[in-house]
C-alpha positions in Angstrom: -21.2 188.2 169.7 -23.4 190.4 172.3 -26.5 189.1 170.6 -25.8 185.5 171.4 -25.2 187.1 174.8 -28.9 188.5 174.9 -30.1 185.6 173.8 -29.1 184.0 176.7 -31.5 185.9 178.5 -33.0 182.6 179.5 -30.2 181.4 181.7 -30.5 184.7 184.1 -32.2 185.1 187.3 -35.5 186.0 186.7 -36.0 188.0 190.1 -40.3 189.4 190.6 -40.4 192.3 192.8 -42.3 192.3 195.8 -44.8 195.0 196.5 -47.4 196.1 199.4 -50.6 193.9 199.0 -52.7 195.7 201.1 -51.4 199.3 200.1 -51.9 197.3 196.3 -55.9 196.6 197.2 -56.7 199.6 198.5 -55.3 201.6 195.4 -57.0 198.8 193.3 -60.6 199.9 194.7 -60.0 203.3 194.7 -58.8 203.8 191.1 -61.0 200.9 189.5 -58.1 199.0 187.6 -56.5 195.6 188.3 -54.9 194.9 191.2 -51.9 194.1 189.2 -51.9 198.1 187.7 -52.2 198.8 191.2 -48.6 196.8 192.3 -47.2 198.3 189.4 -48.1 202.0 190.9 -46.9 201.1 194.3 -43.7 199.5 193.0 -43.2 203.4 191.2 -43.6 205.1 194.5 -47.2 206.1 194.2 -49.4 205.3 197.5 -52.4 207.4 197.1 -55.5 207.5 194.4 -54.3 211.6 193.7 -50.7 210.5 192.8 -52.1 207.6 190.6 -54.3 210.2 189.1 -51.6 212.8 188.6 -49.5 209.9 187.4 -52.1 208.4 184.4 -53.0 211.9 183.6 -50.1 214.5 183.3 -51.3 217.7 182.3 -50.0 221.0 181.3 -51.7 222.9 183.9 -48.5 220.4 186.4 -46.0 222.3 184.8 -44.2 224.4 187.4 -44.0 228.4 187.1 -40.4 228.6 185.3 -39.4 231.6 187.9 -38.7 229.1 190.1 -35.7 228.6 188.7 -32.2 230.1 190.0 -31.3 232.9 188.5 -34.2 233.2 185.8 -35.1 236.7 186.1 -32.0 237.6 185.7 -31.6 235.9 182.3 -35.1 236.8 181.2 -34.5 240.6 181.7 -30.7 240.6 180.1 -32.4 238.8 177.0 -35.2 241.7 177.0 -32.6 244.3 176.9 -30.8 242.1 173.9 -34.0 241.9 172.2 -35.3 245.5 172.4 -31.4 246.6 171.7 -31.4 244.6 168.6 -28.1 243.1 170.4 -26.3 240.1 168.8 -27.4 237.2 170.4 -25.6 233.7 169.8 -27.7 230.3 171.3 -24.7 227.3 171.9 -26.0 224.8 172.0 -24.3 220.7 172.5 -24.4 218.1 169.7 -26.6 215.3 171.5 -30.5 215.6 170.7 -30.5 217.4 173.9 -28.5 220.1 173.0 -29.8 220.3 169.7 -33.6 220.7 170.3 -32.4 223.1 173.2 -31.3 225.3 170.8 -33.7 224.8 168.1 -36.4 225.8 170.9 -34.7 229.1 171.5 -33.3 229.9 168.3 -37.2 229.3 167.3 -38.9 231.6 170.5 -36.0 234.5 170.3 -36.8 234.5 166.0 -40.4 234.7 166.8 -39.7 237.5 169.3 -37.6 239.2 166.6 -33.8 238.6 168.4 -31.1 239.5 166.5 -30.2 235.7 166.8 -27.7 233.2 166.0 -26.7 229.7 166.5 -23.4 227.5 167.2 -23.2 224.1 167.9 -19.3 222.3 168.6 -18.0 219.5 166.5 -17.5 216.8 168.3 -14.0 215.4 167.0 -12.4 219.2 167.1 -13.7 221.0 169.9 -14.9 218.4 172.3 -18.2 218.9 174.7 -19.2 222.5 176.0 -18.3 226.1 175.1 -14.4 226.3 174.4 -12.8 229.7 173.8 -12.8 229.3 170.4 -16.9 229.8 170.0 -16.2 233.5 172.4 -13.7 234.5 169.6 -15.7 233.5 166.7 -18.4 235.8 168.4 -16.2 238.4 169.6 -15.2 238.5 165.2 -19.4 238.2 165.0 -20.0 241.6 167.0 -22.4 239.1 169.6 -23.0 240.7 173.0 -24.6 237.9 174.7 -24.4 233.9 174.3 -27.1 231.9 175.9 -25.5 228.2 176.0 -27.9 225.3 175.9 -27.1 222.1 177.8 -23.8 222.9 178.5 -21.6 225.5 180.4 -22.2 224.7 184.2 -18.4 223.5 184.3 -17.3 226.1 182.0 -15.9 228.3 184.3 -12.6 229.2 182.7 -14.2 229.9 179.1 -16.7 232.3 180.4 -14.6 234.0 182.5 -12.5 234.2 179.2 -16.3 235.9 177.8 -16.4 238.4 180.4 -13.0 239.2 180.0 -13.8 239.9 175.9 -16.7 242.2 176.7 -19.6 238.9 176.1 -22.0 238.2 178.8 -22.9 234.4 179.0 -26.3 233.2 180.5 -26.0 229.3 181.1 -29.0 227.0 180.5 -27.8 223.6 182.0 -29.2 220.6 183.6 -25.7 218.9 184.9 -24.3 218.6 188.1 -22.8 221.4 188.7 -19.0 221.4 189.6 -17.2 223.1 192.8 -18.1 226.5 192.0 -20.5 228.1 189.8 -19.3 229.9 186.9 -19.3 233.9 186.5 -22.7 234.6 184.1 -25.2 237.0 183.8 -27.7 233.8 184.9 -26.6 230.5 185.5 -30.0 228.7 185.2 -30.0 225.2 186.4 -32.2 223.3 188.5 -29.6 221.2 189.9 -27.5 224.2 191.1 -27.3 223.3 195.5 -28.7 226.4 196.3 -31.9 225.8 194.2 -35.5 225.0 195.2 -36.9 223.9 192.0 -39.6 221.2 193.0 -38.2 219.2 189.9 -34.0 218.9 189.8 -34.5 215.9 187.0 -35.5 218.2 183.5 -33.4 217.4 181.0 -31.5 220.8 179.1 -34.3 221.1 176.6 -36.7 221.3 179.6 -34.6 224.2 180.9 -34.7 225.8 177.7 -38.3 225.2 177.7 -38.8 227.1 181.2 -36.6 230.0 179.5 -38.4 230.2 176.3 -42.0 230.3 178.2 -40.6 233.1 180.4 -39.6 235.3 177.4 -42.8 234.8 176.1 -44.5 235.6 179.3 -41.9 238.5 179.8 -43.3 239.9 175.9 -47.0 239.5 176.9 -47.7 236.0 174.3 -49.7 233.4 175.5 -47.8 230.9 177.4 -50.3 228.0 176.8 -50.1 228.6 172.9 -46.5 228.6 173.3 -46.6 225.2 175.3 -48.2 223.5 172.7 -45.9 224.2 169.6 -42.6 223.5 171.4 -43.4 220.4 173.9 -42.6 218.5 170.5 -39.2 219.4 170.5 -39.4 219.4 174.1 -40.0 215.9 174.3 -37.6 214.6 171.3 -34.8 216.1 173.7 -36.2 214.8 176.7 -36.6 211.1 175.6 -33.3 211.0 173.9 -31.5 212.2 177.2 -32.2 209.3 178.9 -33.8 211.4 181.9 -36.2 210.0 184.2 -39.9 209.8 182.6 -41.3 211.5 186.3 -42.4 214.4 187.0 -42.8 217.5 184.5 -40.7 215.1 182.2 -44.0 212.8 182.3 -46.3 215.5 181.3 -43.6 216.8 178.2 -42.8 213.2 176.7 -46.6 212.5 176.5 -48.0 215.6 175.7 -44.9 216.1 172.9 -45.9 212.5 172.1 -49.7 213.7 171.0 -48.0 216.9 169.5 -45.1 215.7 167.1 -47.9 213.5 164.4 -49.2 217.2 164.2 -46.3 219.7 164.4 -46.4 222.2 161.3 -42.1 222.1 162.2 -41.1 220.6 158.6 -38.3 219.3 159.6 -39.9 216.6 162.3 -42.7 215.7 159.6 -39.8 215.0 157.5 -37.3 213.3 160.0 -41.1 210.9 160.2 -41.3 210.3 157.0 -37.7 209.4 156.5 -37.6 206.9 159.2 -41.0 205.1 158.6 -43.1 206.7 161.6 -45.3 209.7 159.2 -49.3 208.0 160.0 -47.9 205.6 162.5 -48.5 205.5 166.7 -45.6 207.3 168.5 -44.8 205.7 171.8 -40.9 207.2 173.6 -39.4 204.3 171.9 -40.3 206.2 168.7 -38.5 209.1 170.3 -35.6 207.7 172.1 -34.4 204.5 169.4 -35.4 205.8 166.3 -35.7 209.5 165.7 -33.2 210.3 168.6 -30.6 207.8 167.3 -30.7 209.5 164.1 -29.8 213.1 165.2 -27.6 211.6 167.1 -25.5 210.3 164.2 -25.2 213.7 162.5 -23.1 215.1 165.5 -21.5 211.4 166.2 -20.1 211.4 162.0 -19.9 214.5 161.8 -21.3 217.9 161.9 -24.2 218.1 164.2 -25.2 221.5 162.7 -26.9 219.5 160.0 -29.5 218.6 162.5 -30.2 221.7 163.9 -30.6 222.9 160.7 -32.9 220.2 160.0 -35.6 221.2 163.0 -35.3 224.9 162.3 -35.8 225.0 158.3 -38.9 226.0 157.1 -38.5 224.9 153.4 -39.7 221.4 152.9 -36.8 221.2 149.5 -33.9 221.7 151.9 -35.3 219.9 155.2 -35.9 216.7 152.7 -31.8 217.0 151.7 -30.9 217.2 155.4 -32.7 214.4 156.1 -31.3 212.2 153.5 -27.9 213.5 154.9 -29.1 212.4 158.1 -30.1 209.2 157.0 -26.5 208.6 155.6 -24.7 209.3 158.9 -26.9 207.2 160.5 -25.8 204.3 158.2 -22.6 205.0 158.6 -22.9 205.1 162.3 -24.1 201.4 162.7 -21.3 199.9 160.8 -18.9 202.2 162.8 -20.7 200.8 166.4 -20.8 197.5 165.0 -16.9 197.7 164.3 -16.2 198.8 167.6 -18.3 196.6 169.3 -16.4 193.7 168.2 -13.2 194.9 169.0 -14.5 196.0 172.7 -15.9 192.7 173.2 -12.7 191.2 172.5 -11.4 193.0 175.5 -13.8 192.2 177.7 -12.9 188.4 177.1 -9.6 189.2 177.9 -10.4 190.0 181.3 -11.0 188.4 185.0 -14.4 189.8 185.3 -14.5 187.9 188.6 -11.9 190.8 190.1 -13.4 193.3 187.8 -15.9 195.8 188.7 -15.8 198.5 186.4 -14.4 197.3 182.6 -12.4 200.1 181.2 -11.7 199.5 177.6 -9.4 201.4 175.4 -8.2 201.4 171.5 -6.7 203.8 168.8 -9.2 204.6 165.6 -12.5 204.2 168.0 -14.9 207.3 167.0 -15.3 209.0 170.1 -18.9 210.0 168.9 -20.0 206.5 169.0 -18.2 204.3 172.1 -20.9 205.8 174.2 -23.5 203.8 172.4 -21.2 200.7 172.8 -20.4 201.8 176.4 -23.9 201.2 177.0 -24.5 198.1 175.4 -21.4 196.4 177.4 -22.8 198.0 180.3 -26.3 196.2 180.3 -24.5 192.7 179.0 -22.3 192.6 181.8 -24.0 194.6 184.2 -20.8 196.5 184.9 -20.0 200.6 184.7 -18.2 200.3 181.5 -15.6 203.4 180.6 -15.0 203.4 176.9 -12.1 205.3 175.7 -10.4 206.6 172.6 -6.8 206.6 172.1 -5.0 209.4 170.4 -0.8 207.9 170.4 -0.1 210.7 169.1 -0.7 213.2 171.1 -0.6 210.9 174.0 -4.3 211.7 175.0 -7.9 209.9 175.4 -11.4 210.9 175.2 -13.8 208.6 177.2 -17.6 207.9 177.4 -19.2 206.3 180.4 -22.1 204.3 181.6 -22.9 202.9 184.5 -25.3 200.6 186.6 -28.3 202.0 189.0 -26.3 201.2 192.0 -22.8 203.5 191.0 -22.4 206.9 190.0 -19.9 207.3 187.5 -19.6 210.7 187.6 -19.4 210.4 191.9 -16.5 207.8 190.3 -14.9 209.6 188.4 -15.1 212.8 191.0 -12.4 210.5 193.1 -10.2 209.9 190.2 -9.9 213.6 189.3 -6.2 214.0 189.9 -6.0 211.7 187.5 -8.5 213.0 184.9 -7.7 215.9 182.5 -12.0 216.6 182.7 -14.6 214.7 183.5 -18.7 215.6 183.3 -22.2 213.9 183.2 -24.9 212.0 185.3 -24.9 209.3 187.0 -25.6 206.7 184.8 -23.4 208.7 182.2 -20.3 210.5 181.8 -17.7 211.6 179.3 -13.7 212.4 180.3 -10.7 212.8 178.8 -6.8 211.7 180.5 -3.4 211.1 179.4 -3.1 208.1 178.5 0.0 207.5 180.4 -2.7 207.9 183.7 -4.9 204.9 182.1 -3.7 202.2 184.0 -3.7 204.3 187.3 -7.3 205.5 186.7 -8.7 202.0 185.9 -7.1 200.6 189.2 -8.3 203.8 191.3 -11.6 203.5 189.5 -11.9 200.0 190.7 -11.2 200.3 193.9 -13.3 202.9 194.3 -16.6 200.4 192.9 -15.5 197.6 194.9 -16.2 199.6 197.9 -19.7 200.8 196.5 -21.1 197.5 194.5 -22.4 195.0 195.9 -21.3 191.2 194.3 -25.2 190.6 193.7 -25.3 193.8 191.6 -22.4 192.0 188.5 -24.8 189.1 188.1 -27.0 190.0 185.0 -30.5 189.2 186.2 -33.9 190.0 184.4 -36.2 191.6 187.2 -39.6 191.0 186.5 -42.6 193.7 187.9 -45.4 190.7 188.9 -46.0 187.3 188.3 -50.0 186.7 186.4 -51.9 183.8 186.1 -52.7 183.1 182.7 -56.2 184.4 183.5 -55.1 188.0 184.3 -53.7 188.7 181.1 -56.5 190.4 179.0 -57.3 193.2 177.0 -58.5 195.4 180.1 -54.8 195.0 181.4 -53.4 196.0 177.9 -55.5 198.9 178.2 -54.5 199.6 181.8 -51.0 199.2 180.5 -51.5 202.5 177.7 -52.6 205.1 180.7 -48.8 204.1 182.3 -47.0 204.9 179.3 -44.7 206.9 178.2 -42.5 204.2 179.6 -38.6 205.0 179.3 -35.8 205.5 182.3 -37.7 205.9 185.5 -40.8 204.3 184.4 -39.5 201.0 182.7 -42.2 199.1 180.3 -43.7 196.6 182.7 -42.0 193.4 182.5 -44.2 189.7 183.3 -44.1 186.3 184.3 -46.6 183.5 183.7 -45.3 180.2 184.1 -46.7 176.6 183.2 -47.9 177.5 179.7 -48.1 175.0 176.6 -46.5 175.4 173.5 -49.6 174.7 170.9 -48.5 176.2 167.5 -45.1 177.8 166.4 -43.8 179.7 163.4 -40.2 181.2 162.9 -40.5 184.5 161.1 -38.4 187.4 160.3 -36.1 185.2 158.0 -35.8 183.3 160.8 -34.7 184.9 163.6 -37.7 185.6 165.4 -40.4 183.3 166.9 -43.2 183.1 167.1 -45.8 180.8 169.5 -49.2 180.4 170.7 -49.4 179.2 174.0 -52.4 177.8 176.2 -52.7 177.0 179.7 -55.5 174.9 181.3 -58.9 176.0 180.4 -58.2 179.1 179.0 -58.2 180.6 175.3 -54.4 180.3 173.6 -52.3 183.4 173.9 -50.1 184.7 170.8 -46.6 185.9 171.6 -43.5 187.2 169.6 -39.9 186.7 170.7 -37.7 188.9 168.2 -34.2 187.2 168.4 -35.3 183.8 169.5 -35.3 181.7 166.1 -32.7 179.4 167.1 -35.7 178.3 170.0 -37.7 176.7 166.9 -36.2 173.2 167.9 -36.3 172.6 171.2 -39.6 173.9 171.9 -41.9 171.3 170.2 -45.4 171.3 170.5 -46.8 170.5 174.0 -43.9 171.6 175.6 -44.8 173.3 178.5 -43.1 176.9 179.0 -42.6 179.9 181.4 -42.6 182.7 179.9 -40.5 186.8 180.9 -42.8 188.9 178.6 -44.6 192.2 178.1 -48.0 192.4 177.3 -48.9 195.4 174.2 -52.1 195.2 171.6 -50.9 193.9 168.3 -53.1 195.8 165.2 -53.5 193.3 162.4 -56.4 194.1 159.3 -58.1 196.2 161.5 -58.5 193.8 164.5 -56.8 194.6 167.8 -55.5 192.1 170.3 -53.5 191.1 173.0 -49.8 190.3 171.9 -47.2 189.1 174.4 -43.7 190.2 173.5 -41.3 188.0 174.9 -38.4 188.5 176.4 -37.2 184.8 178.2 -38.5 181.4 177.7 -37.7 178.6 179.9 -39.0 174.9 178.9 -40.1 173.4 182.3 -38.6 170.5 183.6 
């Protein structure tokens, strides 16, 4: 059903932003590229020739001193004592690829440094997100003396204080918001903390691990630049999967990690390549973020997420190929388990008056609480609603939600005015997870209505595609697909460009893919034909007959076939002119 809804793609608004022509022409001459790079630049918030520059060519050398950091001395120096002690040390980390390749950077550094170290990671379906009171006993039982958490533990007031209480010191590595108070650690190390100056609030938790690890090392007299360049793989994994904005140090991570990870000696990423088709291949961030990341993802969705970390910090190639095919399995099993729900949540939506609905809050027993946030966001960019997806336990009379949202709403500002309703709530903006009594459902979904309607606009519920320029057919060449390459890594915050060229004529067409996909060459006046690919537009075949005359919502990549390269539109609309 939602794939005959993206296929309507054609029947949106197509909406091309505006931009600053003579702001566009001036960084055109100054940088040498076409004028329509230069738009694109503009349109990203960049208005002089050194921010372009900065922008097409993130280096290492950007990467801000991690001292800058609240309260990283602290936790560099209590880690020292731990280290030269030969103190327990436990690294909690989360179960997203975040939390995961946070730990499996300093699980990796503190080894290397010769820590006494260990590593916990929740389950999901038993413990929920964050450090719970159970992981302080289990290392109270472990003799630990300090846990470091990973992506996690900014809300986790009552637990550490429960830490402190035991005899444990806590140093928190987290990059959420943080809640009304701080909690009571050693080093609560977060760039979003209010009383921080970090220059960069937007690193994901692996980046703040990152900035931890490369202090240690500095702290222990190792080079910091050889240190960069084996963990930005990991790094960037982490960072892509998060769904952070690609700005920033984030840019210079994802693309260095993106030139790092076809080289890493970390077996269990050359094997996590292998497995998935990528080993020899081009990585771009949709490598990162919808097929490796998806696939770690899984392990802690199905299951036991420890089976990932395992995964990135093996060494023997036997074992990391078993995890892997583990991985593999969950993964499996997690598509039919999304598909399932997806059908059932889309039912729901039917049910309702989206005309008087502005956030869809969708609830049923036997949904796997690991995987409605994957649907969440799916709904989400259908319907161009926040969409609250939530698991029902009768039983114990409890749910446990996942959230996404739209640009112009923050969920977790939403959910912050539903929180006498809410048993917990956490997350970002654009994402959020909570838990309530289900008895409190229909009052939350009326509150957290109410509270939308006041903050979205009507124009922001109608699905629209929003195009970055409009090209005349003679603009799109290979020096643009080239210009195109020095923009990536595109993800959230730096979107893949998207194009529209309009009176264009339909002069050969193939279906391919078993039919589902289409493919066309298209000419206008004058000038050479163009080849393009629409995955998911088969059914087109038909009604576009040859001559037609077409516009066309596309992106423009190089294809590679037998060795030859060139210039492949990938379409995403297609509107026959009338």
């Amino acid at each position: 059903m939602l794939e005959s809804r993206e296929l309507n793609a054609n029947d949106k608004p197509w909406v091309v932003a505006e931009t600053d022509p003579i702001l566009a022409n001036e960084l055109a001459a100054q940088l040498g590229v076409p004028r329509v790079i230069a738009c694109l630049l503009v349109n990203r918030g960049i208005r002089t020739a050194e921010q372009a520059k900065a922008f097409l060519n993130p280096s290492i050398s950007d990467l801000h001193d991690p001292f800058l950091l609240p309260d990283l001395e602290a936790g560099v120096e209590r880690l020292a004592r731990a280290i030269e002690s030969g103190e327990k040390i436990c690294i909690h980390g989360d179960y997203d690829v975040d939390g995961i390749t946070s730990a499996a950077v300093l699980v990796r550094t503190l080894r290397a440094l010769k820590a006494n170290v260990s590593h916990r990671l929740p389950h999901r379906h038993r413990e929920g997100y964050g450090i719970k009171p159970v992981a302080v006993e289990e290392a109270v039982e472990q003799g630990v003396g300090l846990i470091v958490t990973c992506d996690c533990g900014i809300t986790a007031c009552d637990t550490i204080e429960f830490a402190n209480e035991r005899g444990i010191d806590v140093i928190v590595t987290d990059h959420h918001e943080q809640g009304s108070e701080l909690p009571r650690a050693v080093a609560v190390i977060n760039p979003k903390r209010h009383d921080a100056d970090y220059p960069f609030p937007e690193l994901a938790g692996v980046g703040v691990a990152l900035k931890l690890a490369q202090a240690m090392v500095r702290r222990f007299g190792y080079n910091e630049d050889s240190f960069i360049s084996k963990f930005v793989d990991l790094a960037a994994l982490g960072t892509v999967a998060d769904v952070v904005p690609l700005s920033g140090e984030n840019r210079v991570i994802v693309k260095h990690g993106l030139d790092a990870i076809p080289k890493s000696k970390k077996v269990g990423l050359q094997t996590m390549l292998k497995s998935a088709g990528l080993l020899g291949k081009p990585l771009t961030a949709h490598s990162l973020g919808f097929i490796l990341g998806p696939r770690i993802n899984a392990v802690g969705r199905m299951d036991d997420a420890g089976v990932a970390l395992r995964l990135l910090l093996t060494t023997d190639e036997q074992e990391a190929w078993a995890l892997s095919c583990e991985m593999e399995r969950l993964n499996r099993e997690r598509r039919a388990e999304q598909e399932r729900i997806l059908a059932q949540a889309l039912e729901q939506v039917e049910s309702k008056d989206l005309s008087s609905v502005r956030v869809l809050v969708l609830s049923a027993e036997g949904w796997n609480a690991g995987v409605i946030g994957v649907v969440a966001g799916k709904i989400c960019d259908t319907y161009s609603r926040p969409t609250i997806m939530i698991s029902r336990d009768e039983k114990n009379g409890v749910g446990a939600g996942s959230a996404r949202s739209i640009p112009s709403f923050s969920i977790v500002e939403g959910l912050r005015q539903c929180e006498d309703l809410l048993e917990g709530f956490g997350g970002h903006a654009q994402a959020a997870g909570l838990a309530l009594r289900l008895d409190r459902l229909d009052a939350f979904e009326e509150r957290i209505n109410t509270v939308a309607a006041e903050l979205i606009p009507e124009e922001e519920l109608v699905p629209r595609i929003e195009a970055d320029a409009e090209l005349g057919p003679d603009e799109i060449s290979d020096e643009l697909a080239e210009a195109l390459v020095a923009m990536e890594p595109f993800g959230e915050g730096n979107h893949e460009p998207l194009f529209v060229t309009r009176g264009l004529t339909v002069i050969e067409k193939r279906r391919v893919g078993n039919g589902s996909h289409l493919k066309l060459w298209l000419r206008a006046k004058n000038q050479p034909s163009i080849e393009c690919i629409a995955f998911g537009f088969g059914d087109m075949y038909t009604s576009l007959e040859l001559g037609t005359l077409v516009d066309l919502c596309y992106h423009v990549r190089h294809n590679m076939f037998n060795g030859t390269r060139s210039v492949q539109l990938v379409g995403k609309a297609i509107r026959i002119c009338k």
